[in-house]
LUMDOLO-803296 format. One record per residue (C-alpha): x, y, z; residue in three letters. Coordinates in pm, 1 decimal, decimal comma. Layout:
REM LUMDOLO-803296
[[X Y Z] "ala"]
...
//
This chain:
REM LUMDOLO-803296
[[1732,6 1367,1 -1550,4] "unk"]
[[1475,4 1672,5 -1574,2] "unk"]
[[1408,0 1941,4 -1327,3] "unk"]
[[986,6 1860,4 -1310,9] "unk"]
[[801,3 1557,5 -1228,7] "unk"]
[[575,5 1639,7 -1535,1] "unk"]
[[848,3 1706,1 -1746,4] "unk"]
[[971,6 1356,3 -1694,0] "unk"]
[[647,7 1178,6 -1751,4] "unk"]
[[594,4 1365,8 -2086,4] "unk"]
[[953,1 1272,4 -2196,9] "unk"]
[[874,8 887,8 -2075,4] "unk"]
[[555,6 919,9 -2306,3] "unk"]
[[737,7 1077,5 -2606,6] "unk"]
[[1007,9 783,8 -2585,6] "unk"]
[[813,0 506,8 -2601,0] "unk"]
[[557,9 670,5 -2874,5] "unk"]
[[861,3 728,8 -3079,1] "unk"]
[[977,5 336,5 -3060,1] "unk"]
[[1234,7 319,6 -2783,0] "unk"]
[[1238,3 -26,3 -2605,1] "unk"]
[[1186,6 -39,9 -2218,6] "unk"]
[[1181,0 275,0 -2129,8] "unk"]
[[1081,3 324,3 -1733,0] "unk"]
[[1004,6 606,4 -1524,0] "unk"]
[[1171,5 704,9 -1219,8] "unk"]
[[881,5 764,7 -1027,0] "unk"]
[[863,3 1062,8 -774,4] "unk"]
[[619,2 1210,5 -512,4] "unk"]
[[405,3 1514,8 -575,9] "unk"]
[[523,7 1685,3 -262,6] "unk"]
[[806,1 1645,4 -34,4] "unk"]
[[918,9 1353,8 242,9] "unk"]
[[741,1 1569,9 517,7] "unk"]
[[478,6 1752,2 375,5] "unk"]
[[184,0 1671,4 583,4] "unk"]
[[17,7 1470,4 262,9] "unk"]
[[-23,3 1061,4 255,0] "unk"]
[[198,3 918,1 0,9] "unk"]
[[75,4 854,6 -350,7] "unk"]
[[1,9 474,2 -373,4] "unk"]
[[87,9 437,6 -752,2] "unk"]
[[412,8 614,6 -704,9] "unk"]
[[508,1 436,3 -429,5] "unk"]
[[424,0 81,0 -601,2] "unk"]
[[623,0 188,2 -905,3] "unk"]
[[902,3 315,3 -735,8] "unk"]
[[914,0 -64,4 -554,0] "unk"]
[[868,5 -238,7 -873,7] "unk"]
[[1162,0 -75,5 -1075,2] "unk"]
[[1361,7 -136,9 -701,7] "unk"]
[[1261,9 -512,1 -718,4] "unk"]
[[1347,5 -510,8 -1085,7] "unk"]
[[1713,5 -380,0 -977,9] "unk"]
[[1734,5 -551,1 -696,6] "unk"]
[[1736,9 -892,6 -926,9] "unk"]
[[2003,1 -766,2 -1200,0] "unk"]
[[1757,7 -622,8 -1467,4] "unk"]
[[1841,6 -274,8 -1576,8] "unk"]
[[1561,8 -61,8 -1784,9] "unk"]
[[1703,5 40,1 -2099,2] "unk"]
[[1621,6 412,7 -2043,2] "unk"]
[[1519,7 537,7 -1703,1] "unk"]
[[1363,2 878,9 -1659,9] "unk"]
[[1306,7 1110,0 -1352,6] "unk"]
[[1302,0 1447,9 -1198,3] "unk"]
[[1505,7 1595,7 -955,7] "unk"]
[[1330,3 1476,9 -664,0] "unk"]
[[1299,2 1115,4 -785,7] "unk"]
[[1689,7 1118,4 -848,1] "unk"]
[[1753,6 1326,8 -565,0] "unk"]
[[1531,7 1126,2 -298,8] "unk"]
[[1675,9 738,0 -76,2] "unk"]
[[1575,6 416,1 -112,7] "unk"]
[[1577,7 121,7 99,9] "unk"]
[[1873,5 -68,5 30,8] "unk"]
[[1833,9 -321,3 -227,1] "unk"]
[[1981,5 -580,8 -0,8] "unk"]
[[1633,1 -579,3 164,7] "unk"]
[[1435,8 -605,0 -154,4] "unk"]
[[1592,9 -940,5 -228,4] "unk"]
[[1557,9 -1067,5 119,2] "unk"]
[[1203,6 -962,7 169,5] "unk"]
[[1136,9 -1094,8 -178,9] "unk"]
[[975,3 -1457,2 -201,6] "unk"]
[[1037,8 -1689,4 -485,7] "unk"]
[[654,3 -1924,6 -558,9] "unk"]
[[715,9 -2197,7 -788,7] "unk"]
[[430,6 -2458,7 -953,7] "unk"]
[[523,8 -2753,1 -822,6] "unk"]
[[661,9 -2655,7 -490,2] "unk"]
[[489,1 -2683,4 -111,2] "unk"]
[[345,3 -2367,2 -13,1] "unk"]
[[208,1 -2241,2 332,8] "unk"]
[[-132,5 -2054,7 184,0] "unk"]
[[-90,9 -1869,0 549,0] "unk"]
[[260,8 -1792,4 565,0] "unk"]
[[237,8 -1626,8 217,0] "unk"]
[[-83,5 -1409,9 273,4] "unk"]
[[126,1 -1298,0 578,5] "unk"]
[[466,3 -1236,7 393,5] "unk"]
[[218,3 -1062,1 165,3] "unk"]
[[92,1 -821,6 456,5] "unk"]
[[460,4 -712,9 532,0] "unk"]
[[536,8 -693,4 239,2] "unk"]
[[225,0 -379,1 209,7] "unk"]
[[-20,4 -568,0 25,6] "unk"]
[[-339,1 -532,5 133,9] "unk"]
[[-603,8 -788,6 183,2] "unk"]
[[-958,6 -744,1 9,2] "unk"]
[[-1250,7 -962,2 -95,2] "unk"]
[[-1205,9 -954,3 -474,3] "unk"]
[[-865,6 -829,8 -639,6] "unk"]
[[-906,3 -528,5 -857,5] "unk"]
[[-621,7 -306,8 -790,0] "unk"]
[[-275,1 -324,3 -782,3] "unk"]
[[-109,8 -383,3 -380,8] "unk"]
[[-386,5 -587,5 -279,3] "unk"]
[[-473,7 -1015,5 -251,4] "unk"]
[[-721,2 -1262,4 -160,5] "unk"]
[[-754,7 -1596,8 -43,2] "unk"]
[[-1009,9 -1844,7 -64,8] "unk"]
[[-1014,0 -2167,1 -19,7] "unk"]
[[-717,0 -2303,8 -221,7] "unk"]
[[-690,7 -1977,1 -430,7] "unk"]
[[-482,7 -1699,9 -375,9] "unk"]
[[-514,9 -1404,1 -576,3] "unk"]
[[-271,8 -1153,2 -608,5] "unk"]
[[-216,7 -815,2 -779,3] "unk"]
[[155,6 -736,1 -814,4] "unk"]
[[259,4 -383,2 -816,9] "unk"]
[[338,5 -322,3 -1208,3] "unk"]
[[186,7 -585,9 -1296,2] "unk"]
[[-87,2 -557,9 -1634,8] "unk"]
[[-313,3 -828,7 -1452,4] "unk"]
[[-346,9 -996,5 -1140,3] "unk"]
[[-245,4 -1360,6 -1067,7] "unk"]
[[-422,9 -1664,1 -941,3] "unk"]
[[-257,9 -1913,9 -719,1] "unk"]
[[-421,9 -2290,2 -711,8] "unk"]
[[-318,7 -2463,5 -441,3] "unk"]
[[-380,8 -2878,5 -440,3] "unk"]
[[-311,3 -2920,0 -53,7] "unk"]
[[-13,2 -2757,8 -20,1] "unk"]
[[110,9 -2811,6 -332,8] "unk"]
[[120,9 -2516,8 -571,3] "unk"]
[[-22,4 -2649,1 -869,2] "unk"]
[[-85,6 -2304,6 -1107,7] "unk"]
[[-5,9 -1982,4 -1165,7] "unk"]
[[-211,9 -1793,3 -1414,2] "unk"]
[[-314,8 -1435,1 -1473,1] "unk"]
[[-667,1 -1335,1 -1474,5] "unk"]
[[-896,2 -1085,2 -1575,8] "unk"]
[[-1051,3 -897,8 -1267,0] "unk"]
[[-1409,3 -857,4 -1446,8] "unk"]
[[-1465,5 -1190,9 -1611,5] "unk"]
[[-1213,9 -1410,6 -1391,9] "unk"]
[[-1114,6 -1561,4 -1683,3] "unk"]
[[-769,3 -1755,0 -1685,5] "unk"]
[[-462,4 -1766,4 -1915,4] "unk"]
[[-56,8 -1705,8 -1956,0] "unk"]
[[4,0 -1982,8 -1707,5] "unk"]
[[369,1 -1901,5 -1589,4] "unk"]
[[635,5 -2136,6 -1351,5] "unk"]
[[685,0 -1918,4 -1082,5] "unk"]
[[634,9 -1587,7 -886,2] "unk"]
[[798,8 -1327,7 -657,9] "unk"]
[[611,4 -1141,0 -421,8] "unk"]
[[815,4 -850,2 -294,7] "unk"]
[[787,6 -518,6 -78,7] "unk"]
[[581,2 -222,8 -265,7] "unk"]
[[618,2 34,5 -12,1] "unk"]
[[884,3 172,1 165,3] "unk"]
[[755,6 96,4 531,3] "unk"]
[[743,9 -292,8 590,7] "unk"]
[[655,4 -473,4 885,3] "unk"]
[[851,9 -748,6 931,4] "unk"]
[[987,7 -861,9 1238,6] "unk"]
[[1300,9 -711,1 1227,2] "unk"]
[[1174,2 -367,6 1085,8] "unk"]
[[896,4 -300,8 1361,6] "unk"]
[[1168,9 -390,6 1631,4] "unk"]
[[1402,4 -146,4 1465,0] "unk"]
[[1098,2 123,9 1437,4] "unk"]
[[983,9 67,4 1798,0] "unk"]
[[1355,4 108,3 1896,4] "unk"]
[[1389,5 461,1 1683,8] "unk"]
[[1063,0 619,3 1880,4] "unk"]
[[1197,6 555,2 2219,0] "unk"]
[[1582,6 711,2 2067,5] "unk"]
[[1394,3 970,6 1950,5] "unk"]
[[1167,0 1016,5 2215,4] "unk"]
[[1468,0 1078,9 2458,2] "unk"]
[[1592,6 1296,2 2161,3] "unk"]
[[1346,9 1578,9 2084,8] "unk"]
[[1183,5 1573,4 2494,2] "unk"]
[[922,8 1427,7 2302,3] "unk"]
[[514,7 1388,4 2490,6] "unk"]
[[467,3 1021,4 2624,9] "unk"]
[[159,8 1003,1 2502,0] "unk"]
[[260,9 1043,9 2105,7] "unk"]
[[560,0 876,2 2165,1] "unk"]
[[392,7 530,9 2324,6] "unk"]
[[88,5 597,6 2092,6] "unk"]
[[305,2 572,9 1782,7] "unk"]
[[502,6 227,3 1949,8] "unk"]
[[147,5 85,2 1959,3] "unk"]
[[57,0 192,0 1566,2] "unk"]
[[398,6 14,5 1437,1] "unk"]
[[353,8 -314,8 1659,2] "unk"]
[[-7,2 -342,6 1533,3] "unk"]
[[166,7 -327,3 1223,2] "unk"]
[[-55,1 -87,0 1014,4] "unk"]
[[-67,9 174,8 781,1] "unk"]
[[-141,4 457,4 1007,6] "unk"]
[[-122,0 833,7 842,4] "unk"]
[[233,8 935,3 775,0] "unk"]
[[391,2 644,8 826,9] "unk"]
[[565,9 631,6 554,6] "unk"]
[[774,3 990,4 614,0] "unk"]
[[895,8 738,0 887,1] "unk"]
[[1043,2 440,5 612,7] "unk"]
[[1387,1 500,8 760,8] "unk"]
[[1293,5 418,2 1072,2] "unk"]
[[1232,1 87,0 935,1] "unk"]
[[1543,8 3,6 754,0] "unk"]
[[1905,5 -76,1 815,6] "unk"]
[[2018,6 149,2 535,3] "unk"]
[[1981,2 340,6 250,8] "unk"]
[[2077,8 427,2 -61,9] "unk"]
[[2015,9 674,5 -411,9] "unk"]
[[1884,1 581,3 -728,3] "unk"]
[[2210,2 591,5 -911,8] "unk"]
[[2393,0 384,5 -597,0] "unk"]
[[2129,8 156,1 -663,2] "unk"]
[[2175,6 129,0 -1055,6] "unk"]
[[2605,8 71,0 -1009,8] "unk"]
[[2503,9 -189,4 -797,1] "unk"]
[[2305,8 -401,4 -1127,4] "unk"]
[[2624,9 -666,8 -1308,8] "unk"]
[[2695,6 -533,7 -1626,3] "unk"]
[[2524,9 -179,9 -1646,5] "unk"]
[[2726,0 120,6 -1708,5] "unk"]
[[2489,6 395,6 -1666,8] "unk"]
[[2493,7 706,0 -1861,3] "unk"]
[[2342,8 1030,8 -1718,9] "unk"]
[[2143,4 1258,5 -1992,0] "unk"]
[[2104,1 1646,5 -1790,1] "unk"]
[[1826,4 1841,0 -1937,2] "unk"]
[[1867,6 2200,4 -1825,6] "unk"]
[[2137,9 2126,3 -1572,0] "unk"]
[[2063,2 2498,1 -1418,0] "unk"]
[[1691,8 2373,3 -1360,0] "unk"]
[[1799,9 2068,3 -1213,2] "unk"]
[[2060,4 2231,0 -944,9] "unk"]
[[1757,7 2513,1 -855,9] "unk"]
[[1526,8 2224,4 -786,5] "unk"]
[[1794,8 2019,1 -597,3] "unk"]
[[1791,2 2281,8 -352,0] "unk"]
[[1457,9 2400,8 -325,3] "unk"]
[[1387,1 2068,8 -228,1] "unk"]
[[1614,5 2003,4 6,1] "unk"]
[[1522,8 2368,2 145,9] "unk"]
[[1154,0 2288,9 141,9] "unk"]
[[1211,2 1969,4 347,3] "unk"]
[[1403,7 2130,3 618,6] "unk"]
[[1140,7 2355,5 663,1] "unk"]
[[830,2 2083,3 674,9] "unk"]
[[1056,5 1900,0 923,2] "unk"]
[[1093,3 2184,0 1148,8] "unk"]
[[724,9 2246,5 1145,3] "unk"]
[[668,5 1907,5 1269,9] "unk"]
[[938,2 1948,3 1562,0] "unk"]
[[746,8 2236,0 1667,2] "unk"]
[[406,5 2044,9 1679,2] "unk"]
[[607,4 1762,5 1860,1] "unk"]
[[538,4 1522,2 1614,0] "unk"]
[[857,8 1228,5 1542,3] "unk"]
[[1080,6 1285,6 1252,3] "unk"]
[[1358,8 1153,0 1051,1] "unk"]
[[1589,6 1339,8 980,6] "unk"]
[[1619,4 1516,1 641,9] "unk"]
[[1949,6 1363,2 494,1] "unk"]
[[1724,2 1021,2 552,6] "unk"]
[[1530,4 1104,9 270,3] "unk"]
[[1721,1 1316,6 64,5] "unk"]
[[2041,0 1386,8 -101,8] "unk"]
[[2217,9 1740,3 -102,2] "unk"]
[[2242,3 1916,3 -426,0] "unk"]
[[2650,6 1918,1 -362,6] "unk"]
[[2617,0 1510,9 -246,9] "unk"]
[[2361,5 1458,0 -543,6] "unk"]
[[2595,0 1637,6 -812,4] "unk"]
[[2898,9 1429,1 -705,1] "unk"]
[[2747,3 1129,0 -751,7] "unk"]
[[2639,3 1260,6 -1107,2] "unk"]
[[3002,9 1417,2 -1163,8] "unk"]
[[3121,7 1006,8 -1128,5] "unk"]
[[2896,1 911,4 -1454,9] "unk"]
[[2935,3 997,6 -1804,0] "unk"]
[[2732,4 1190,0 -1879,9] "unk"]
[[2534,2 1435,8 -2190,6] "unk"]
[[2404,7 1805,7 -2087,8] "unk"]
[[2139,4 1940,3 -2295,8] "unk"]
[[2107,0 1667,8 -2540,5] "unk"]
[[1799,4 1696,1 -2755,8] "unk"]
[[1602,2 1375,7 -2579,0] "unk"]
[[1429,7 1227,5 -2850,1] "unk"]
[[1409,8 887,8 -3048,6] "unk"]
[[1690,6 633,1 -3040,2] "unk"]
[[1968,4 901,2 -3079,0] "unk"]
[[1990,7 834,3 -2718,6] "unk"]
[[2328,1 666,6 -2860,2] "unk"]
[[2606,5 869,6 -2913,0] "unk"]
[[2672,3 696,4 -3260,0] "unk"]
[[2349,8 742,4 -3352,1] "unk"]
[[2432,3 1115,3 -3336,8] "unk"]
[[2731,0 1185,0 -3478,3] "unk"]
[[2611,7 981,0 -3797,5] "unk"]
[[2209,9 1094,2 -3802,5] "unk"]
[[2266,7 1456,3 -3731,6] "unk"]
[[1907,6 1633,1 -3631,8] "unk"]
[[1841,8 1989,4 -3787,0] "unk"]
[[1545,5 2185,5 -3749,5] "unk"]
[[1250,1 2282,0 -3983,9] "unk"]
[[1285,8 2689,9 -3988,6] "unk"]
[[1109,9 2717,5 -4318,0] "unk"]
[[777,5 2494,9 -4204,5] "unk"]
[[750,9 2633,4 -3907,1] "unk"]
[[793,4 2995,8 -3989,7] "unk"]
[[532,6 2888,0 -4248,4] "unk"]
[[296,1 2792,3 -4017,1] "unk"]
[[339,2 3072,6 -3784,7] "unk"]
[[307,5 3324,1 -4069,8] "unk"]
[[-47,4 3171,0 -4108,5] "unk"]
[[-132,4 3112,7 -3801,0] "unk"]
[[-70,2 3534,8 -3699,2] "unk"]
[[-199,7 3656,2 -4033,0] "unk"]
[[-518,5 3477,1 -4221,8] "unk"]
[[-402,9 3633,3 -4532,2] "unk"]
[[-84,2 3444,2 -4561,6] "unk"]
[[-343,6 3094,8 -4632,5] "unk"]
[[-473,2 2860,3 -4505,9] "unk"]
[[-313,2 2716,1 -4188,5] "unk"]
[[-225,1 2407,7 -4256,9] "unk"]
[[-139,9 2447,2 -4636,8] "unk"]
[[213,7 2444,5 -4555,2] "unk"]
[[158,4 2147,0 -4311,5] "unk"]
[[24,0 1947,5 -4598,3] "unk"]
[[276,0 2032,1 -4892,6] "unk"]
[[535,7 1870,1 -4669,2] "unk"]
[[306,2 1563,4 -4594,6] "unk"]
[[232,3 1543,9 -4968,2] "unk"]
[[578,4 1538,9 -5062,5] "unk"]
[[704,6 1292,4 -4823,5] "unk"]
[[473,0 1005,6 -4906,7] "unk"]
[[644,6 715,2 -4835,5] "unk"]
[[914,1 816,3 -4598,7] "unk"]
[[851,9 824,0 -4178,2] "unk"]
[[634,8 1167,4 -4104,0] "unk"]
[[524,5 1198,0 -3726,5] "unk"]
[[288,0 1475,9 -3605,9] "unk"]
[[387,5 1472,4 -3259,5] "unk"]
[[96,5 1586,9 -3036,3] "unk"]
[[96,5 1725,1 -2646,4] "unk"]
[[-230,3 1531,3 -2579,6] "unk"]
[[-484,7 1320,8 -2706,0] "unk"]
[[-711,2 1563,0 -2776,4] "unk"]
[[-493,7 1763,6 -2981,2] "unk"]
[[-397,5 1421,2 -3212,7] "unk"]
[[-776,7 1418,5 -3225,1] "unk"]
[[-856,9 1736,8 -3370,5] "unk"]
[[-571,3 1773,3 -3599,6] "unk"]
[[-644,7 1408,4 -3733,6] "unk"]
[[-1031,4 1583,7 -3840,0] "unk"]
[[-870,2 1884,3 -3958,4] "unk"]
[[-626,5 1660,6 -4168,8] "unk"]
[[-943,8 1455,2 -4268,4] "unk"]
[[-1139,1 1735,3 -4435,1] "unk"]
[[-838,4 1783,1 -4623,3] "unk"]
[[-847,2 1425,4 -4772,0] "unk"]
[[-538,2 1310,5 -4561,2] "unk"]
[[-624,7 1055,2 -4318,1] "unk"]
[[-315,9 964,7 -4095,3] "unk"]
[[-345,8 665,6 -3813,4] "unk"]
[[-338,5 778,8 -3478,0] "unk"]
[[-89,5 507,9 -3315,2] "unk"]
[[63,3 454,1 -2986,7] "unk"]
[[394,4 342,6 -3114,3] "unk"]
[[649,6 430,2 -3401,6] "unk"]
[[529,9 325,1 -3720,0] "unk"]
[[714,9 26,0 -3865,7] "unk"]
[[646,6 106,0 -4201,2] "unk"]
[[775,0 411,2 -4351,2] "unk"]
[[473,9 628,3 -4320,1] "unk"]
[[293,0 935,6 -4180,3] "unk"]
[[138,9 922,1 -3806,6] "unk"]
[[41,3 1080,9 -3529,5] "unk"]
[[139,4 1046,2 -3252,1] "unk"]
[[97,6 1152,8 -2880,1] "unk"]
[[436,3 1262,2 -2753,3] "unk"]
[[442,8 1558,0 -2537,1] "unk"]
[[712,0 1819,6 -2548,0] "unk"]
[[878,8 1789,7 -2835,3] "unk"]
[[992,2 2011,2 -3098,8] "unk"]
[[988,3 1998,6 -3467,7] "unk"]
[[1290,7 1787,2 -3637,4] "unk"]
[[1440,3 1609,9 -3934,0] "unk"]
[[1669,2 1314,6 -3869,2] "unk"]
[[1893,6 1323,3 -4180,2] "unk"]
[[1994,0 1020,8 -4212,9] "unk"]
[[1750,2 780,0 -4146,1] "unk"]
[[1492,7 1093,3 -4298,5] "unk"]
[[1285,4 1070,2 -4009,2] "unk"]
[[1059,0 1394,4 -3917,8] "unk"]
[[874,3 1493,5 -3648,2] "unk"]
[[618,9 1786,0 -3657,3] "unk"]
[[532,5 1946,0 -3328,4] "unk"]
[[135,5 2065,7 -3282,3] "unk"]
[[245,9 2318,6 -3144,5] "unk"]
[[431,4 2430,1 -3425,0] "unk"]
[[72,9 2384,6 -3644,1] "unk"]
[[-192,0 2504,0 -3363,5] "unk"]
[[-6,9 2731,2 -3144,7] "unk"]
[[90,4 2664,8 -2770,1] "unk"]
//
């Protein structure tokens, strides 16, 4: 857990650059449950997907968030996995039944499937896009029999990876089942009586859920829909088998957010009271800091672990101890605030030179820094590969890995080089 929503996709990058399997993101909003701001579609399909992916027993190996993403409630998982569909090659399927399980389920019908959350139907194809998915899938249905299931490639349509079978599954937070939009409709008249709430808004918004659309802010009204809800980490003792561990970055950071948050959110609500507009209340969406830190307190849990590479395990760390590199990088800083030290990198490259043949990463904050310290490196006569992933050779790379600082793992004589330890912040 980190205290920023940047923070946590940086350290999600730096992870899986530096070769750490299945590592997911915890995904949070930009703003809070009642800020008057529609909901981020790609968060809110992510967030579903790693809920679905729960939901059915599968753990990620290494799940990062913020505070808010930690700190914010889900829909039970209970209704993930009965609002999830199982489609199986082989099986009878109702093409209209499905494109309308679809529809509650917050896909949204187009023409032609390009992005994620949406679906066609033609004839005896069905198209889909499933939130998380890399590419969309096609459906061929012989009669009713379901007789394929095959991804395809939005610009050429172009077939291949045939699979058995399918789930489609909720990717937002607001469905429209049967049972939801009675439960919704119910909630407005409750808390109609409630808040002296005007007719009008209050039989206006009874219309918008029993037409059963996506109407602005909606979804700052998800528990409206549900029979429950739950955290995150409620969510994750609920998987067979896991045992979750809690790594704390900058605890202090993470208990100042916690209740800014919850602060904030008290405030937006109150703003919408005032301009008699329908609202949830705030422990809905949110945990307290105090109810969010006891459900940490019943973890194990690491504070202020350095988050980097597979000493994620505690073994890993008591037997690969990590040290830092004072002499490079006082090197390179010498240079860097005095030209007549050297050159720059002339430190950066001794240390390259001399560790030929053992795992050197030049971790970089952004593409375009890997970039222009792979030409600088070039005119040097060093040409390093820019890769994606950890190297599985021993050899120099670089690498795009935000935020992290310069290291040497001892014992399996990894290092990592931070640019901003060579070009400044």
């Amino acid at each position: 857990m980190v205290a920023e929503r940047e923070q946590a996709e940086a350290l999600q990058m730096a992870l899986q650059s530096q070769g750490v399997a299945d590592v997911a993101l915890l995904a949070g909003q930009a703003h809070g449950p009642f800020a008057d701001v529609a909901a981020d579609n790609d968060v809110s399909f992510a967030r579903c997907a790693l809920q679905h992916r729960l939901a059915h027993g599968e753990a990620p190996r290494v799940l990062v968030g913020s505070a808010m993403a930690w700190q914010s409630r889900w829909p039970l998982l209970t209704q993930v996995r009965r609002l999830t569909q199982t489609l199986r090659v082989g099986e009878e399927v109702d093409r209209d039944q499905v494109a309308r399980h679809l529809v509650v389920c917050g896909y949204q019908r187009v023409s032609f499937v390009e992005d994620e959350g949406t679906f066609a139907v033609r004839g005896g194809v069905i198209d889909i896009y499933v939130a998380g998915a890399p590419l969309p899938l096609r459906l061929d249905l012989f009669g009713d029999e379901l007789t394929s299931i095959k991804n395809f490639e939005p610009a050429s349509q172009r077939t291949h990876a045939a699979r058995d079978a399918m789930q489609i599954f909720p990717i937002r937070e607001v469905t429209f089942g049967d049972a939801e939009v009675a439960r919704a409709v119910e909630w407005v008249a409750d808390c109609s009586a409630r808040l002296t709430l005007p007719t009008r808004a209050t039989r206006e918004l009874r219309e918008a859920i029993a037409q059963r659309d996506y109407f602005y802010g909606v979804e700052a009204l998800w528990p409206a829909f549900c029979d429950g809800s739950q955290s995150p980490i409620e969510a994750l003792q609920q998987v067979g088998g896991v045992e979750p561990t809690l790594v704390l970055d900058d605890p202090a950071a993470i208990d100042a957010r916690l209740q800014q948050q919850w602060e904030r959110a008290e405030k937006e609500r109150a703003r919408m009271l005032e301009r008699h507009q329908p609202s949830v209340e705030v422990g809905d969406h949110l945990l307290t800091a105090t109810a969010a830190w006891a459900q940490v307190a019943a973890l194990p849990q690491w504070q202020h672990v350095p988050l980097v590479t597979e000493a994620l395990q505690r073994k890993h760390l008591e037997t690969h101890p990590l040290v830092g590199l004072p002499s490079l990088t006082s090197a390179l800083a010498a240079r860097r605030g005095d030209p007549q030290q050297g050159e720059i990198l002339d430190p950066l490259v001794e240390v390259l030179q001399a560790r030929r043949g053992r795992t050197t990463l030049l971790c970089c904050n952004s593409q375009g820094n890997a970039e222009r310290l792979r030409e600088l490196l070039r005119a040097r006569r060093l040409d390093l590969p820019l890769s994606k992933r950890w190297p599985t050779t021993a050899s120099a790379a670089l690498v795009v890995a935000p935020g992290l600082c310069s290291l040497l793992d001892r014992g399996d004589d990894v290092m990592w080089i931070s640019d901003v330890d060579i070009l400044g912040a």
